[in-house]
C-alpha positions as CSV (number, residue, x, y, z in Angstrom):
1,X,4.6,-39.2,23.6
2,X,2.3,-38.0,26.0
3,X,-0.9,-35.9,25.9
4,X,0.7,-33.1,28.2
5,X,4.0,-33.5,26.3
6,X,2.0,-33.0,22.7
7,X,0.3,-30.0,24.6
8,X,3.1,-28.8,25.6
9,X,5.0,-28.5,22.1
10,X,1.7,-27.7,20.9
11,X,1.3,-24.8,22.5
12,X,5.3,-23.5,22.6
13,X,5.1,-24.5,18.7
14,X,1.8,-22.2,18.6
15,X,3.0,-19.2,20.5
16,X,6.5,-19.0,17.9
17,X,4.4,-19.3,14.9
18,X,2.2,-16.0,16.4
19,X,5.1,-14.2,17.1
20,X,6.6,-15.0,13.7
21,X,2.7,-13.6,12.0
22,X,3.6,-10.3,14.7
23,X,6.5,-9.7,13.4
24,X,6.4,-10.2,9.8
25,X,2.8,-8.5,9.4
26,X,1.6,-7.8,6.0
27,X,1.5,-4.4,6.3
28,X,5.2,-4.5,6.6
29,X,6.0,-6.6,4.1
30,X,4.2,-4.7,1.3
31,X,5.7,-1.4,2.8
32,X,9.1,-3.4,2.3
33,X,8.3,-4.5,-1.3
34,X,7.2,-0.6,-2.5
35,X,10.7,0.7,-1.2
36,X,12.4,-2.0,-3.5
37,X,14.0,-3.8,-1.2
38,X,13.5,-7.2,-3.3
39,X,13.9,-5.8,-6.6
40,X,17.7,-7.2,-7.0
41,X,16.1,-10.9,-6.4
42,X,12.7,-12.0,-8.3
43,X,13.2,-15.2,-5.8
44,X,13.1,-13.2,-2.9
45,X,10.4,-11.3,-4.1
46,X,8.1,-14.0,-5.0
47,X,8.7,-16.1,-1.8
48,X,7.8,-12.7,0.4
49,X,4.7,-12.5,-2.1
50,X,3.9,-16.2,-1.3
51,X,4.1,-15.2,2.4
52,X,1.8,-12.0,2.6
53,X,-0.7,-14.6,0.7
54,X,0.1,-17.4,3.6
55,X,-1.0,-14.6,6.1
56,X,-4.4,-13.9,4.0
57,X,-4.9,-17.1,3.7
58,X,-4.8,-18.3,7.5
59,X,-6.3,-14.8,9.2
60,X,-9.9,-15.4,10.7
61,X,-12.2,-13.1,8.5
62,X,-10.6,-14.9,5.6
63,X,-13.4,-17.1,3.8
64,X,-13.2,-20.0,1.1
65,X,-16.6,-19.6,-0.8
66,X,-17.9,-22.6,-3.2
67,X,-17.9,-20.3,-5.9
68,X,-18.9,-22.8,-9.0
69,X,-19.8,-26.5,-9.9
70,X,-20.1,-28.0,-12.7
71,X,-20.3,-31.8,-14.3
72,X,-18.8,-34.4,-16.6
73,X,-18.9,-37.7,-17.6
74,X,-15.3,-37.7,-18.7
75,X,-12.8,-37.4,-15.7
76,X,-11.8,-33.9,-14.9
77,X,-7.8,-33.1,-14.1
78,X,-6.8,-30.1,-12.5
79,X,-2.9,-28.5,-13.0
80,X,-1.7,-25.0,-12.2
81,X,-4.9,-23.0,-12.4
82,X,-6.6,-24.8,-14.9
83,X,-9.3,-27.5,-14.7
84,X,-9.3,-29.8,-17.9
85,X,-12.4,-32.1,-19.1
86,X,-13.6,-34.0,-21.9
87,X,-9.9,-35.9,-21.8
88,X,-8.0,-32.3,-21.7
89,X,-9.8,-31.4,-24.5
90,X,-11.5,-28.5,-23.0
91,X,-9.3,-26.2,-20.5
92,X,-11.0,-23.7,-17.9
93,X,-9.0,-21.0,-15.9
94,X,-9.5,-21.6,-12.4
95,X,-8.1,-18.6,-11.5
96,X,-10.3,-16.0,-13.0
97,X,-13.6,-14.4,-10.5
98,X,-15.7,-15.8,-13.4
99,X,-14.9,-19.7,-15.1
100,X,-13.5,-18.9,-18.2
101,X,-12.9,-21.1,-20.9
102,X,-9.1,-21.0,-22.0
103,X,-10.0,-23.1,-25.3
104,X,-11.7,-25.9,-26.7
105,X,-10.1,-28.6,-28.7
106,X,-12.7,-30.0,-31.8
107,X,-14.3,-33.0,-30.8
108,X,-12.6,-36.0,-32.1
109,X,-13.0,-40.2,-32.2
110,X,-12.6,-42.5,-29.5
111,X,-8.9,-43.6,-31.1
112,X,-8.0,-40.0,-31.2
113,X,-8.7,-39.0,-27.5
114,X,-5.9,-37.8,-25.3
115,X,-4.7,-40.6,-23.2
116,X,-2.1,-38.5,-20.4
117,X,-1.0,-34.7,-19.8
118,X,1.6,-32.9,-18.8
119,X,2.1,-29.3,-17.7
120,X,5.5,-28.3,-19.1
121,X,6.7,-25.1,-17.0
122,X,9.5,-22.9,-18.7
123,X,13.2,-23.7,-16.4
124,X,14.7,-20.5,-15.0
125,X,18.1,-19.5,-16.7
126,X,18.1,-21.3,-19.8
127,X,18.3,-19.9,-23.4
128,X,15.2,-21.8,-25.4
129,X,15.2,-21.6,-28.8
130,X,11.3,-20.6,-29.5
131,X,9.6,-17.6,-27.9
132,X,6.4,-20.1,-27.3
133,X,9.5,-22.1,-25.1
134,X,9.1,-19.8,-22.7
135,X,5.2,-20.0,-21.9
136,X,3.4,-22.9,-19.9
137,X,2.4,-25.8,-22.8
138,X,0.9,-29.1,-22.2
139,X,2.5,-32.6,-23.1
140,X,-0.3,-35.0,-24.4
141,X,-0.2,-38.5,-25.4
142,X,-2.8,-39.4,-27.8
143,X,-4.4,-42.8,-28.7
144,X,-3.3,-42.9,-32.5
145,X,0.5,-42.3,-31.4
146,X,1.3,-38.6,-31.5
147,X,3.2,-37.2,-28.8
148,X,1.7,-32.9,-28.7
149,X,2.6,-30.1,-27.3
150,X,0.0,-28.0,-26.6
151,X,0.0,-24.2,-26.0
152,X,-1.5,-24.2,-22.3
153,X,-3.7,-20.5,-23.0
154,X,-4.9,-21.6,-26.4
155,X,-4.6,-25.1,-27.2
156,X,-2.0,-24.4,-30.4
157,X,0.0,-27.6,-31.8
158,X,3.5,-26.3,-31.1
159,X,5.3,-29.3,-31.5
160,X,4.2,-33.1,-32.6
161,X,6.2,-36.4,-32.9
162,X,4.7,-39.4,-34.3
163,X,5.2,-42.6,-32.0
164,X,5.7,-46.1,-33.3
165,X,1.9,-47.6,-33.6
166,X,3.1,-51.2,-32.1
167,X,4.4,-49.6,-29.0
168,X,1.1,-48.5,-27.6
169,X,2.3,-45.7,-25.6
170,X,-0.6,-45.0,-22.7
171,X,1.6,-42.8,-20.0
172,X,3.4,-39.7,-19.4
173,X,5.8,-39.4,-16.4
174,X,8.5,-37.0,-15.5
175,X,12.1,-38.9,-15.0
176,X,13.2,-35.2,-14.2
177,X,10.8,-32.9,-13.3
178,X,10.1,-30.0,-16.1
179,X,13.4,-31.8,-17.6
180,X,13.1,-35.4,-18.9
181,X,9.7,-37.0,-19.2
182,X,9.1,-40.8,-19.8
183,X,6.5,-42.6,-22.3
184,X,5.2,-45.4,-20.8
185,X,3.1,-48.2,-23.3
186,X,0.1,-50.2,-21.7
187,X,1.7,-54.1,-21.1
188,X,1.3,-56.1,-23.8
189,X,2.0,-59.0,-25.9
190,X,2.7,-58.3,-29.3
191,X,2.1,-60.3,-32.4
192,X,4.1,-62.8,-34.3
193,X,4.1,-59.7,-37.6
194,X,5.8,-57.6,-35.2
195,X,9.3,-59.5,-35.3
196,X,9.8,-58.8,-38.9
197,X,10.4,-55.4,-37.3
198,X,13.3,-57.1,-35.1
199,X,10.8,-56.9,-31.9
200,X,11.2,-60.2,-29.7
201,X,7.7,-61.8,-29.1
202,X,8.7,-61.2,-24.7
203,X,8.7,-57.3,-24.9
204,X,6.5,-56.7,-22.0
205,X,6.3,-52.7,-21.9
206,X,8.2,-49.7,-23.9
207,X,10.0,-46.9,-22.6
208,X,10.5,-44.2,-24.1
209,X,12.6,-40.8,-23.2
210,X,12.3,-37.0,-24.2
211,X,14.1,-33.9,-22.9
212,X,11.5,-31.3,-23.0
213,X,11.3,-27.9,-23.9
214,X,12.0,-28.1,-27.2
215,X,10.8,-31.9,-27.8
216,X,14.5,-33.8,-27.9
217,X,14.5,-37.8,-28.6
218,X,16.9,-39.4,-26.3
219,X,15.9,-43.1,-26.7
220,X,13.6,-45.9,-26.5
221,X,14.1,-48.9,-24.2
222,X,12.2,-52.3,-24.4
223,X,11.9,-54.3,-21.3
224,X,11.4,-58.1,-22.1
225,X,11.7,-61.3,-20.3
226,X,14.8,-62.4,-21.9
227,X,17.1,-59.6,-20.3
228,X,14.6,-58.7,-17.2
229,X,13.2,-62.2,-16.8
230,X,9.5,-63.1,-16.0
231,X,7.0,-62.2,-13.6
232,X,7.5,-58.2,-14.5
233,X,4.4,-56.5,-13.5
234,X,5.9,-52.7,-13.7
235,X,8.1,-50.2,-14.9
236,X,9.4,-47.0,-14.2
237,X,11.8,-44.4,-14.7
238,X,12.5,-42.3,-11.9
239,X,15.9,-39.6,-11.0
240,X,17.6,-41.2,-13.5
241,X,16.8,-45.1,-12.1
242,X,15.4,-47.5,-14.2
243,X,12.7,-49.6,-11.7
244,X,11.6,-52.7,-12.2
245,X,8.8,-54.4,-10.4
246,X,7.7,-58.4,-10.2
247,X,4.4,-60.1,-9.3
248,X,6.7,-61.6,-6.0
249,X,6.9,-58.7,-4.6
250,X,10.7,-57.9,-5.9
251,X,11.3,-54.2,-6.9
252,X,15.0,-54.2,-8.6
253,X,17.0,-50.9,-9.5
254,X,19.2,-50.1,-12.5
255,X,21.3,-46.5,-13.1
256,X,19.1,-45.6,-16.5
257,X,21.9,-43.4,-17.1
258,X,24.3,-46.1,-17.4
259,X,22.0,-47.8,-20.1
260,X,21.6,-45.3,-22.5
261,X,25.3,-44.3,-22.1
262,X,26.1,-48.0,-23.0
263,X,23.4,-48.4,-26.2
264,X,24.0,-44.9,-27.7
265,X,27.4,-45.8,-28.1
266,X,25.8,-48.3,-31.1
267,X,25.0,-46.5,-34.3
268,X,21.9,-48.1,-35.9
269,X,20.0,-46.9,-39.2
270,X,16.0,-46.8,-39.3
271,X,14.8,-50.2,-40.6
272,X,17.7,-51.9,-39.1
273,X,17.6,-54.7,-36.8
274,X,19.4,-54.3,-33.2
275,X,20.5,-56.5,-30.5
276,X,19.6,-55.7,-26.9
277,X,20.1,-58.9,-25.1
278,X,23.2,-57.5,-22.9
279,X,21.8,-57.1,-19.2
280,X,22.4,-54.2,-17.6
281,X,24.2,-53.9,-14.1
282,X,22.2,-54.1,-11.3
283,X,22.0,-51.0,-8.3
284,X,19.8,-52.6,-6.1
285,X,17.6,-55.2,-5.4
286,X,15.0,-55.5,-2.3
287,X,11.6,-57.5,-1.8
288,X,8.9,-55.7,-0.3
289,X,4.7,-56.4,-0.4
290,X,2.8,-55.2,-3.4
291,X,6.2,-53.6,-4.6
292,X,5.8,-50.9,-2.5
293,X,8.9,-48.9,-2.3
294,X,9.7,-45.3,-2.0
295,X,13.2,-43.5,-1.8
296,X,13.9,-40.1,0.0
297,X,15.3,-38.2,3.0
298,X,19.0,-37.2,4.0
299,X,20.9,-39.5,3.7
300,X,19.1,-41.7,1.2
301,X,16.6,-44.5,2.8
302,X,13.8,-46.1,1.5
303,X,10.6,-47.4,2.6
304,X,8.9,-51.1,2.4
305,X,6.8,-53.3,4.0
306,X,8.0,-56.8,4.4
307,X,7.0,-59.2,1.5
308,X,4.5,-60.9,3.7
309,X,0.9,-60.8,4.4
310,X,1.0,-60.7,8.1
311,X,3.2,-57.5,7.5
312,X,0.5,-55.4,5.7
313,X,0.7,-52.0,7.6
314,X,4.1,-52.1,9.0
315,X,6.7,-50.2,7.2
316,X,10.5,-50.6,7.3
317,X,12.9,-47.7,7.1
318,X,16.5,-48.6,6.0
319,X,19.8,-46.6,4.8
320,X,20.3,-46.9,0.9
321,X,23.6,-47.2,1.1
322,X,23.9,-50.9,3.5
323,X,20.3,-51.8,3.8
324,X,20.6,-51.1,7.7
325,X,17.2,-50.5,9.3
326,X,17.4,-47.3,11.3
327,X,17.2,-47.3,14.8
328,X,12.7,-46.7,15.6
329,X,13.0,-47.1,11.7
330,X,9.8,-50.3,12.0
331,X,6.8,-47.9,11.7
332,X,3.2,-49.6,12.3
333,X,0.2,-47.5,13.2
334,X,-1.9,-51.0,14.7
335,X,-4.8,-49.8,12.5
336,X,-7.9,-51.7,13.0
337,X,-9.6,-49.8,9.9
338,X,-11.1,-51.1,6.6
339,X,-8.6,-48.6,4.6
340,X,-5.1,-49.2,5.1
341,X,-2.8,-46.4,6.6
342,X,-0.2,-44.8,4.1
343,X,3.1,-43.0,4.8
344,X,5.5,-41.7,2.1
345,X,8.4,-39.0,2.2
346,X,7.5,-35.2,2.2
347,X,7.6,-33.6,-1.1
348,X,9.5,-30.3,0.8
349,X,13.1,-30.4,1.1
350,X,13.2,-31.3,4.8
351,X,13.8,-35.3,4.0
352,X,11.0,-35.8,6.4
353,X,8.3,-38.9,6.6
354,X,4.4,-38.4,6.8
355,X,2.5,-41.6,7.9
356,X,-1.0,-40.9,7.7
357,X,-3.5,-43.4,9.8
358,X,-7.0,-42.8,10.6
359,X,-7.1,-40.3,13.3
360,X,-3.3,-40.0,13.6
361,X,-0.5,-37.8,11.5
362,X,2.9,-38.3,12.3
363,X,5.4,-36.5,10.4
364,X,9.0,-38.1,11.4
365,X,12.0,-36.8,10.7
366,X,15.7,-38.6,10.7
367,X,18.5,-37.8,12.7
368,X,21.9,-39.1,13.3
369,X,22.2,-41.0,16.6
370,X,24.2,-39.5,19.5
371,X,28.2,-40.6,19.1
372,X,27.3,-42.8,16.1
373,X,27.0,-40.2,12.7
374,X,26.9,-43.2,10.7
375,X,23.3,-44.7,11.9
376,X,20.3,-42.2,11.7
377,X,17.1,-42.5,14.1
378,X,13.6,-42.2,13.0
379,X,12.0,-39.6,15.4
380,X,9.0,-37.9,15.9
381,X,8.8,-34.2,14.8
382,X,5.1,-33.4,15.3
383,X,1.7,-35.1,15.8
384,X,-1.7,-34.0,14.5
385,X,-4.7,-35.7,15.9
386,X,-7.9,-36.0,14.6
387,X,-11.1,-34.2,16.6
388,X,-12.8,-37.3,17.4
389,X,-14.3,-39.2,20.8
390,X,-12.7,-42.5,22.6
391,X,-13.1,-45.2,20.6
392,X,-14.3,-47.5,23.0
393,X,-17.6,-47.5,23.4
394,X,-20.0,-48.8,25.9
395,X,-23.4,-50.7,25.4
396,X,-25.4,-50.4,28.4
397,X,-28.4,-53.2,29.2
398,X,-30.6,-54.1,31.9
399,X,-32.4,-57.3,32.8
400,X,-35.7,-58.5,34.1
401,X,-34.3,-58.4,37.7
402,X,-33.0,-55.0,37.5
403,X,-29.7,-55.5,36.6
404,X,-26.7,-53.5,34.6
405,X,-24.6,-55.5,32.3
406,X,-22.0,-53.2,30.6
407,X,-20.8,-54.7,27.2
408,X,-17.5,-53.4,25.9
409,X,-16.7,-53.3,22.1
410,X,-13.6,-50.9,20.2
411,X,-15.6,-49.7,16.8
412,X,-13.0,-49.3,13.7
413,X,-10.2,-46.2,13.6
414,X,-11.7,-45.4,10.1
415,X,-15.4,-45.3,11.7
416,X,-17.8,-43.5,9.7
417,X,-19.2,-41.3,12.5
418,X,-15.5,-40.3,14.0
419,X,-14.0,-37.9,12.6
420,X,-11.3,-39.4,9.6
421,X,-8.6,-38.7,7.6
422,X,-8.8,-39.2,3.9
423,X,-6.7,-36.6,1.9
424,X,-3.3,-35.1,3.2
425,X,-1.3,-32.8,0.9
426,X,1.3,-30.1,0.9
427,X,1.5,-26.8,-0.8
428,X,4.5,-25.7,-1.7
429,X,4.3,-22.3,-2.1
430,X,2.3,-21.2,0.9
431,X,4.6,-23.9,3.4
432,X,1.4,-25.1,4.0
433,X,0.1,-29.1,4.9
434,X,-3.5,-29.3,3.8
435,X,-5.5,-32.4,5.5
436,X,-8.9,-33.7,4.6
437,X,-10.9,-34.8,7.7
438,X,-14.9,-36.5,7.2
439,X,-17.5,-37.5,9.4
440,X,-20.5,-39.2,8.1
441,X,-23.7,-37.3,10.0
442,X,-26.6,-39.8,9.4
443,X,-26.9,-40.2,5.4
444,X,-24.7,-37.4,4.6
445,X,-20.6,-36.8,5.4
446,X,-19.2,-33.5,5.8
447,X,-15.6,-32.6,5.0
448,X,-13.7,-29.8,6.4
449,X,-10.1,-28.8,4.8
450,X,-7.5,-27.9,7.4
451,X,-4.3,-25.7,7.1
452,X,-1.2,-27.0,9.6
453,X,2.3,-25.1,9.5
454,X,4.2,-27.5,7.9
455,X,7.2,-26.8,10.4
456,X,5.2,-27.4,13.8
457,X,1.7,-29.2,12.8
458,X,-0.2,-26.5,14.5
459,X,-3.5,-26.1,13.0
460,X,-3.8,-22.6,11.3
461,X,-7.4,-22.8,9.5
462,X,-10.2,-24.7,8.7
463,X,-12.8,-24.2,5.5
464,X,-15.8,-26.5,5.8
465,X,-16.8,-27.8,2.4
466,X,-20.9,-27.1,1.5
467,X,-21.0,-30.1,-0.2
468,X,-21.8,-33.8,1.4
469,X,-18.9,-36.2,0.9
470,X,-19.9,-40.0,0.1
471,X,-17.1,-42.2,1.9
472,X,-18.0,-44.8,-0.5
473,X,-16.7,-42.2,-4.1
474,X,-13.6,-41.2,-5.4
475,X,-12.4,-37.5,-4.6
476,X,-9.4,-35.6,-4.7
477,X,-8.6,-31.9,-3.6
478,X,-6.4,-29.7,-4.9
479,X,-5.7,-26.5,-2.1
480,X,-3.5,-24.3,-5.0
481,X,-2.9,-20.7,-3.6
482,X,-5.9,-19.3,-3.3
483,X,-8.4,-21.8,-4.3
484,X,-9.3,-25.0,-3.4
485,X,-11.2,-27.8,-5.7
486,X,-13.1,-30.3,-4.8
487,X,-13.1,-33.7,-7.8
488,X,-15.7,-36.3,-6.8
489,X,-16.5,-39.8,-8.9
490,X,-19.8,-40.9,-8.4
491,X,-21.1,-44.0,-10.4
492,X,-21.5,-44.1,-13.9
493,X,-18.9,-42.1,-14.6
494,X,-20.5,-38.8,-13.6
495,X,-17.8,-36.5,-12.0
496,X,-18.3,-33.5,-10.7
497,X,-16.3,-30.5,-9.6
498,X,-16.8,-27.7,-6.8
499,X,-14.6,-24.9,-6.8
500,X,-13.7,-22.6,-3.9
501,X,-12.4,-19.4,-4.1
502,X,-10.8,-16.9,-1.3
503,X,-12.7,-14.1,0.1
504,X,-11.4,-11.6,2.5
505,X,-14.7,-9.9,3.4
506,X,-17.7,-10.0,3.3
507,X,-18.4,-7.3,0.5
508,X,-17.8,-9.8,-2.3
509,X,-21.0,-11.4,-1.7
510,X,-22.5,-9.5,-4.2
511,X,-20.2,-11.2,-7.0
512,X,-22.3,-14.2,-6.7
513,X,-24.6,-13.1,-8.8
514,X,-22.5,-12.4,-11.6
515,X,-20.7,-16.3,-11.1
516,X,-23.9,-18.3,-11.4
517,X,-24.5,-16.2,-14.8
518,X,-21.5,-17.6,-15.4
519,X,-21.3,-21.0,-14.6
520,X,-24.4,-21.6,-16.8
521,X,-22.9,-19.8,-19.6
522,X,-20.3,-22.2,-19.2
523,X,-22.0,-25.2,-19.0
524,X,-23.9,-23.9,-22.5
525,X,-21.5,-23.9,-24.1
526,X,-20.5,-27.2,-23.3
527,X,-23.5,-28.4,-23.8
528,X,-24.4,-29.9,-20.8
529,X,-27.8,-29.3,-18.5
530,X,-27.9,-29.3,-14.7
């Protein structure tokens, strides 16, 4: 694509997504909701909600203030409006002017921590059979084998099950979001005790499967050489597909729901010995570097890189259904970077691709070809660039007699002092792609968060974060609504934690103040000292 054809779409993409914010003007929209015109539809009503915040959001007097940091040496997870540290032992409301602390669990041994969380969200629709169904809770996975639910306000045991101690589960996972989650054990090789229990010596990991909301038991898989054979580095249980991954780079598929259909059909008593060595029937098989693999858009693809080294960076896009490679469907960037570009599909519903380089975002979209609906086309649906100079630089010298030699050298994409991507995100509720971009200035890099229309890529906003962003740490951000927070790692395990908050003018200023009261409040009573 060319520069004037980028500008081009650019600005046409710009101009409908200003008409759209003239039309639909807040002012409109609240006058629309007071008269009741949502009140038949709490879906409606919430997405027109979601879009009078969009606007708030992206308009120009709009600021995002670093309203509160604070420390840990444990790491610190963030979900739905609450920040958790000390290993989700402590939970803070994010959402609050002022940091409040939601609860705080008793402090407990090292073989009692909380290894994994969940945030369990109530479905829409369904009858549950406890009021405390209904409310947000939190699935955790302890070291001493208790699967917990946790009240997410107040930290209350609402439900616990006891896990087998030899299993070793370490990780939570959702098979079906807010539906199904999986308990995955740390791999392992068990001891010679364990087989009076009827456990085979090659169990590598242990799977095991709950419906949530209330806690249901739906079964327990082992996955052992003998019926997966060797080499298994992995596993996974994903939309009802068992994946397994090996050390050659294989990643094979298996319909989970055809396993447990075939093994609960046995009856077996507590105590009792049982017989898994039937192999199940294999979906799909494909080899692919690392075991990358990743399955989305409409109709079903998937996305690899070729099991070879010479491949790293180049990603194949092939139909599920024949293994076809679609027609542009070899994607490859030509990075010359020390951090490897990354593409995976959308998490919207558009069945779109986002390949993310170092100055480059491509979000690609598949279409059918022209007179042939049975082969899709990978195809470009919009490009944002990152704010940077050529790359190619110039070293100018001159010698004793006077003369100019020009030597030419290409510094890296991911250069330190160009302008970089390093985060890329979507949120759902807003329609809104949130993209990290840092440049180191000397000793210190700064980090800006920008908003992009998910539908056209045009840049809508951009919040400069206060704080200097080492390339070298760990970070995540989180833009939720109308915060955003900033997780960095530094070494020795210290992490730290900024939070923004949204500001529409300029009179809040004043609540400043009243937040630093609060964050040391905060961090008194966690004990901690800045």
């Amino acid at each position: 694509m060319s520069p004037d054809s980028v500008a081009s779409s650019s600005s046409s993409a710009k101009s409908l997504c200003s008409s759209a914010f003239k039309i639909h003007n807040v002012c409109r929209r609240l006058t629309r909701r007071s008269h009741g015109f949502y009140t038949k539809d709490a879906g409606v009503a919430h997405r027109k909600n979601m879009g009078i915040l969009r606007m708030l959001v992206c308009q120009e007097s709009t600021k995002f203030k670093n309203v509160w940091t604070t420390h840990s040496t444990s790491p610190i997870a963030y979900e739905r409006g609450r920040i958790y540290f000390d290993n989700y032992r402590c939970c803070v409301s994010s959402i609050a002017r002022e940091p409040r602390i939601l609860y705080q669990l008793p402090t407990c041994s090292k073989s009692e921590k909380i290894e994994d969380a969940l945030l369990l969200e109530c479905p829409l629709g369904e009858t549950l059979p406890s009021p405390s169904d209904y409310k947000s809770s939190l699935a955790v996975l302890t070291a001493h084998n208790w699967l917990l639910r946790l009240s997410a306000n107040t930290g209350e045991i609402l439900e616990k099950i006891y896990l087998p101690p030899y299993c070793k589960f370490r990780y939570l996972s959702w098979d079906t979001p807010q539906e199904i989650m999986v308990l995955k054990s740390a791999q392992h090789k068990l001891p010679a005790a364990t087989q009076q229990a009827g456990i085979q010596q090659s169990v590598l990991f242990f799977l095991a499967v709950f419906r949530v909301l209330p806690l249901k038991f739906i079964g327990m898989l082992e996955i052992n050489k003998k019926i997966f054979g060797n080499n298994v580095t992995d596993v996974a249980v994903s939309h009802g597909m068992l994946i397994v991954m090996y050390s050659v780079g294989l990643v094979r598929l298996y319909s989970f729901q055809s396993i447990s259909e075939q093994f609960t059909e046995q009856q077996f008593d507590l105590g009792c010995k049982y017989n898994w060595n039937d192999t199940p029937p294999l979906l799909f098989e494909v080899s692919s570097l690392e075991n990358s693999f990743q399955i989305g858009g409409y109709p079903w693809h998937y996305i690899i890189t070729p099991n070879r080294k010479k491949h790293k960076g180049v990603f194949h896009i092939c139909a599920l259904k024949d293994n076809a490679l679609a027609k542009n469907g070899i994607q490859d960037m030509k990075c010359c970077s020390l951090e490897p570009d990354w593409i995976y599909f959308h998490p919207d519903t558009s069945g779109r691709i986002i390949h993310v380089g170092p100055n480059l975002i491509k979000v690609l979209k598949l279409k059918e070809i022209e007179n042939n609906k049975y082969q899709q086309e990978i195809a470009e649906d919009f490009v944002i660039m990152a704010n940077r100079q050529n790359n190619a630089n110039n070293s100018v010298t001159v010698t004793a007699s006077g003369r100019v030699v020009k030597k030419r050298f290409n510094v890296l994409d991911d250069d330190p002092e160009q302008e970089t991507f390093k985060i890329v995100d979507y949120e759902d509720e807003l329609d809104l792609l949130s993209v990290v971009a840092v440049t180191q200035i000397g000793a210190d890099g700064k980090a800006h968060l920008d908003f992009h229309c998910n539908e056209h890529g045009i840049l809508l906003k951009s919040i400069p974060l206060v704080e200097s962003w080492d390339v070298t740490y760990n970070h995540e951000v989180y833009f939720d609504r109308d915060i955003v927070l900033h997780i960095e790692q530094k070494p020795n395990r210290i992490f730290i934690c900024y939070l923004y908050q949204m500001f529409c003018d300029s009179a809040e200023e004043d609540e400043h103040s009243s937040l630093e009261k609060a964050e040391k409040g905060f961090c008194k009573k966690r004990g901690e000292n800045f």
